[in-house]
C-alpha positions in Angstrom: -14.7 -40.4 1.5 -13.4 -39.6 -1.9 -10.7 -36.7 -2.0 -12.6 -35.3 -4.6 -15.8 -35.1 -2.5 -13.9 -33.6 0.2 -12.6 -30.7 -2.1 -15.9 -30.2 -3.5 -17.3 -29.9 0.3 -14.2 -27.3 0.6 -14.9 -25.5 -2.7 -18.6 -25.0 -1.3 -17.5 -23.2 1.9 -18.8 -26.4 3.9 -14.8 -26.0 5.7 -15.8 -28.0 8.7 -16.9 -30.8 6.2 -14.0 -30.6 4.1 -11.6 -30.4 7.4 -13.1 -33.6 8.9 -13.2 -35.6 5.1 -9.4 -35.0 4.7 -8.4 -35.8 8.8 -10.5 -39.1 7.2 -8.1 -39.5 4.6 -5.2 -38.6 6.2 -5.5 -41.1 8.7 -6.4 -44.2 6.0 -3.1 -42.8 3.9 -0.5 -40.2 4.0 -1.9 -38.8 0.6 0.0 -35.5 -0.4 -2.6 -33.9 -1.9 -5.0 -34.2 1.4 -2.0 -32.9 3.2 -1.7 -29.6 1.2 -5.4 -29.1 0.8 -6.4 -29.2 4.4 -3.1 -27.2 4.9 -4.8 -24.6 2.7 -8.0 -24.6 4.5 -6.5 -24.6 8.0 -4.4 -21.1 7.1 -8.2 -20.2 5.7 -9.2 -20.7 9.3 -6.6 -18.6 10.3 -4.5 -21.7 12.1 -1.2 -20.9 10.0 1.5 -23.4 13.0 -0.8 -26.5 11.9 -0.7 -25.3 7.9 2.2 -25.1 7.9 3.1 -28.6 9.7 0.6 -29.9 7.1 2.6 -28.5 3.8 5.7 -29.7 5.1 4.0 -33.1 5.4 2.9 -32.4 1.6 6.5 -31.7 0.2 7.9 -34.4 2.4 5.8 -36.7 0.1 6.3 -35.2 -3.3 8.8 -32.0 -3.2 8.7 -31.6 -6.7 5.2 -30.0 -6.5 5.1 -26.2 -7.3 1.5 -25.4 -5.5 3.2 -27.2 -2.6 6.0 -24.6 -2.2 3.6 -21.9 -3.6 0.9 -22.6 -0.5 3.8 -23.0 1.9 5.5 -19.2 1.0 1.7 -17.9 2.0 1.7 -19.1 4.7 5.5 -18.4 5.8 4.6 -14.5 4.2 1.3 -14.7 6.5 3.4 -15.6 9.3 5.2 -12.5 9.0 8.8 -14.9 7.8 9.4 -12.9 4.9 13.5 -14.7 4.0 11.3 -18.0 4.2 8.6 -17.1 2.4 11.3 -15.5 -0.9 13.0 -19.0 -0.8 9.7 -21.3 -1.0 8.4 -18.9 -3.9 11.9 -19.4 -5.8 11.6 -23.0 -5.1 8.4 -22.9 -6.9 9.6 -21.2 -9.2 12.6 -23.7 -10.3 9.7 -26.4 -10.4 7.4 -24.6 -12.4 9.4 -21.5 -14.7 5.9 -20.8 -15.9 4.4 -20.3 -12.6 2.3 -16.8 -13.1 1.5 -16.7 -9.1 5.2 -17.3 -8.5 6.2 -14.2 -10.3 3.7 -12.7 -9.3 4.5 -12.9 -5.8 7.9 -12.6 -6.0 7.5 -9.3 -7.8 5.4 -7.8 -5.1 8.2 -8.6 -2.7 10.9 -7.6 -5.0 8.4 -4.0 -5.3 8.5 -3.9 -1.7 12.2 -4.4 -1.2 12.7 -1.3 -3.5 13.6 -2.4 -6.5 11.6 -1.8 -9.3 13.5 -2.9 -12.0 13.5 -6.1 -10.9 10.2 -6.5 -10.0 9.0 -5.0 -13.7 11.3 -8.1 -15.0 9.0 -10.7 -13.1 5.5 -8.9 -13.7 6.2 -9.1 -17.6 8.0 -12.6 -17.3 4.5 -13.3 -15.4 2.5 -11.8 -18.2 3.9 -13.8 -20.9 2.3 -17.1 -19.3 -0.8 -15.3 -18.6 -1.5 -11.6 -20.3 -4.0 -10.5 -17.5 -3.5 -12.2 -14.8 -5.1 -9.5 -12.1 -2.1 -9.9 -9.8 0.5 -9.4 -12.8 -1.7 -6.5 -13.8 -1.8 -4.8 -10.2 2.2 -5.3 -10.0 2.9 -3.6 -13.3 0.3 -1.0 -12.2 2.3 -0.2 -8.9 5.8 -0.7 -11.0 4.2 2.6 -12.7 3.0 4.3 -9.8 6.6 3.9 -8.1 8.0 5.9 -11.2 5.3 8.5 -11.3 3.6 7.3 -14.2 0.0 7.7 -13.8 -2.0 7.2 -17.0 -0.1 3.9 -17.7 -0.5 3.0 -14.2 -4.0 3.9 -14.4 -4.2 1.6 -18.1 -2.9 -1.5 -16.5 -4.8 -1.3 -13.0 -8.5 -0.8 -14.7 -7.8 -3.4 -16.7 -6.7 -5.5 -13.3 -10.1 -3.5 -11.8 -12.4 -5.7 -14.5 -11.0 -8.7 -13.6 -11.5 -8.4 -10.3 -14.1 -5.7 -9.1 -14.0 -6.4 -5.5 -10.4 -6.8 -4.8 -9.4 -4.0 -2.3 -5.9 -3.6 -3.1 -6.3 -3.4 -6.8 -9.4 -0.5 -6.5 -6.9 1.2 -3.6 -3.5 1.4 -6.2 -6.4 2.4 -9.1 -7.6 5.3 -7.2 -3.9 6.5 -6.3 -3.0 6.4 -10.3 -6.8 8.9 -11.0 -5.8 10.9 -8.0 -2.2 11.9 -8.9 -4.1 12.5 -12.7 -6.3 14.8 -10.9 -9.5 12.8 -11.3 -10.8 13.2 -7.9 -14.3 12.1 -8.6 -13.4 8.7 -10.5 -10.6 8.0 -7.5 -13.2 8.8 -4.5 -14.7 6.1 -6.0 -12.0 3.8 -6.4 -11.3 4.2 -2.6 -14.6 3.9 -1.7 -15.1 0.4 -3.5 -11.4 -0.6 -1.8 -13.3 0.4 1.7 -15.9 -1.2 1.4 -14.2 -5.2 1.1 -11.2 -3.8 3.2 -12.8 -1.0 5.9 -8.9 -1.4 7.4 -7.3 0.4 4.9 -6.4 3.4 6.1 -4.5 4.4 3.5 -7.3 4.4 0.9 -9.6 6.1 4.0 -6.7 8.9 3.7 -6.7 9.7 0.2 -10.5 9.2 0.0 -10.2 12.3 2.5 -7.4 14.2 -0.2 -9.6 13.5 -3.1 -12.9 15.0 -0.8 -10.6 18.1 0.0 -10.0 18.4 -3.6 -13.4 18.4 -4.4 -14.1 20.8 -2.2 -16.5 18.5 0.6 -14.6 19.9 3.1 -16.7 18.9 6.0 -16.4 14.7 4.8 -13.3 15.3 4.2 -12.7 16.8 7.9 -14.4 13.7 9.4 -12.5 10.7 7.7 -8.9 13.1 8.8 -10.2 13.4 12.4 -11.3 9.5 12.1 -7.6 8.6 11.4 -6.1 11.3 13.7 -8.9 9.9 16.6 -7.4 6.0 15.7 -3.4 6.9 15.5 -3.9 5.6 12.0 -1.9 7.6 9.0 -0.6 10.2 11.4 1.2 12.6 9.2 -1.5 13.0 6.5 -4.3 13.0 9.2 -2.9 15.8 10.8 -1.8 17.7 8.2 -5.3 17.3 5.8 -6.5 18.5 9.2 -4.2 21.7 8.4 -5.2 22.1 5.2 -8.9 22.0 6.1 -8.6 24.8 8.7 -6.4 26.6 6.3 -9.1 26.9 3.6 -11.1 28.0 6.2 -9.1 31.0 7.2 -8.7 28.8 10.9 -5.4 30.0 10.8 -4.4 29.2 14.6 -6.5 26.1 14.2 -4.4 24.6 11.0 -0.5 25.8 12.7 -1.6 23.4 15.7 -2.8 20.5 13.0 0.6 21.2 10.9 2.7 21.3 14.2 1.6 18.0 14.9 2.9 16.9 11.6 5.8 18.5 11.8 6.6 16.8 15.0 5.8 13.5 13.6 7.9 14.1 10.9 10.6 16.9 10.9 11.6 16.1 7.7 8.9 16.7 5.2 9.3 20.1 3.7 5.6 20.4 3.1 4.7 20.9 6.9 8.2 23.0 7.4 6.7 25.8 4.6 2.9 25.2 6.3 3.8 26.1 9.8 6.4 29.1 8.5 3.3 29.9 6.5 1.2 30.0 9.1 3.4 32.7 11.1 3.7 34.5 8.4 0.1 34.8 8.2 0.0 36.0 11.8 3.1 38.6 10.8 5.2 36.9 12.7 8.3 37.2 10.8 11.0 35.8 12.7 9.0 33.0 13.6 8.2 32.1 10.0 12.2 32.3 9.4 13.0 30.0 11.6 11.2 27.5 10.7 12.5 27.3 7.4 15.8 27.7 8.3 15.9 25.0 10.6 14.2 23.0 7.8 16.9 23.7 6.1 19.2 21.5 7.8 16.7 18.3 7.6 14.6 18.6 5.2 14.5 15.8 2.6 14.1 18.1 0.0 15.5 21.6 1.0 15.4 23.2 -1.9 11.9 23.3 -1.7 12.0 25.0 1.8 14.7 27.3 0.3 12.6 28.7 -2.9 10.3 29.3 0.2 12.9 31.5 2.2 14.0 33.3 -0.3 10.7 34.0 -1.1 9.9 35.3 2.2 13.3 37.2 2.8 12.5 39.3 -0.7 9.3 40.2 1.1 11.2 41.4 3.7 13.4 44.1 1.8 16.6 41.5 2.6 17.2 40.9 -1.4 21.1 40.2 -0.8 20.5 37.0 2.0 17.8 35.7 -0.8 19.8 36.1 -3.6 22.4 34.0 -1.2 19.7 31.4 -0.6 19.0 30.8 -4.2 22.8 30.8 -5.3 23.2 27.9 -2.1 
């Protein structure tokens, strides 16, 4: 059995096949290339110990191969060994400058560590080997969405989206940059197509829910938030789209319990702080309503959100002087 033949069989789906041809070979000759290939199909299979055993036996053979340190950071990132997986893609990287998967990948992890500068630097590194490389093209998309910049995140993520219809991450980030532009039709879409290769993502289930609210199909909306509430999945949002749902239907007692619920799961946000003082004020009460804001106050991650509220609400109360206070603070 040929190595070709084997990777044809593996190219073909036929795994079993291909696994079987390259134990063949393995055990005729400790070939490097049969090594990393049936180390790529066994973290296919989803056996990432033996993978991994099996690109180590690769790069003990030839360590100046970049796919071998490439394959081996997958599988190290699969495994959840994220300080492995950076220095395998580096090492890649020394071997190959021109790797457009290594930058790529590194980016995504520099994205994820925070730093967006830095990751920016690698998509466009990345892009100057290969100008629409899909994964360059969803990094530089999410570089944009990170700074708020949806129409050129939007520019770079279709263009990412033609490449590669069916890729679930790319149609998730593509309805996020038409949402924040307000195209709520165009991004239901988008995270409709992400749902239907990845039905996991709960994040695209949540904002497929946002952009239904915002189109005013309150009760689909209402079903995919009470899906996510049901599964524990995207607690926060679930619970407070719930809020909003019961809230645009004058359910006022309904949407403080939904808003409650978010609050407690997050005491910070000042968006359920205002909701649940809004929703005493609604019911006159007051006090209530006051103190909610003012206890925001003191944790809130953006107070002076919940203070333009306050203020607000103390001017409605006849107490200019304390509002005029609130603004100055």
């Amino acid at each position: 059995m040929s190595l070709e033949s084997a990777l044809e069989m593996h190219r073909n789906g036929q795994l079993e096949s291909a696994d079987a041809a390259y134990r063949e070979i393995l055990a005729e000759e400790d070939v490097a290339d049969a090594a990393y290939l049936l180390g790529v199909l066994r973290h296919q299979r989803g056996d990432d110990a033996e993978a991994e055993a099996l690109l180590r036996r690769a790069i003990a053979r030839d360590g100046e191969s970049a796919r071998y340190h490439l394959a081996l950071g997958g599988v190290q990132m699969h495994r959840g060994e994220d300080v492995a997986a950076l220095a395998s893609f580096q090492r890649a990287l020394e071997l190959d400058p021109n790797s457009v998967e290594a930058h790529g990948v590194l980016g995504h992890l520099t994205l994820l560590a925070g730093d967006v500068g830095s990751a920016e630097n690698r998509f466009r590194i990345g892009r100057r080997a290969e100008e629409d490389d899909p994964m360059i093209l969803l990094g530089l998309g999410n570089v944009y969405l990170e700074r708020g910049d949806a129409a050129n995140a939007a520019k770079f993520l279709a263009r990412a989206a033609e490449q590669r219809p069916d890729d679930a991450a790319i149609q998730q980030s593509l309805g996020r940059a038409l949402f924040d532009q307000g195209a709520f039709n165009i991004a239901e879409k988008a995270f409709q197509n992400a749902l239907k290769s990845r039905p996991d993502l709960s994040l695209s289930k949540l904002f497929l829910a946002r952009a239904n609210m915002r189109q005013d199909k309150l009760d689909e909306a209402q079903a995919l938030f009470a899906e996510l509430a049901a599964s524990g999945q995207q607690p926060f949002g679930a619970n407070a789209g719930l809020g909003d749902i019961a809230r645009r239907r004058n359910q006022v007692v309904r949407a403080l319990k939904h808003y409650r619920r978010a609050l407690e799961i997050d005491p910070t946000h000042p968006g359920a702080i205002i909701a649940c003082a809004w929703c005493m004020e609604f019911m006159k009460d007051h006090a209530a309503a006051e103190r909610y804001m003012t206890e925001g106050l003191k944790h809130a991650t953006d107070p002076q959100m919940v203070r333009v509220e306050l203020a607000k609400l103390l001017d409605s109360l006849g107490r200019s002087e304390e509002a005029a206070k609130i603004r100055a603070a």
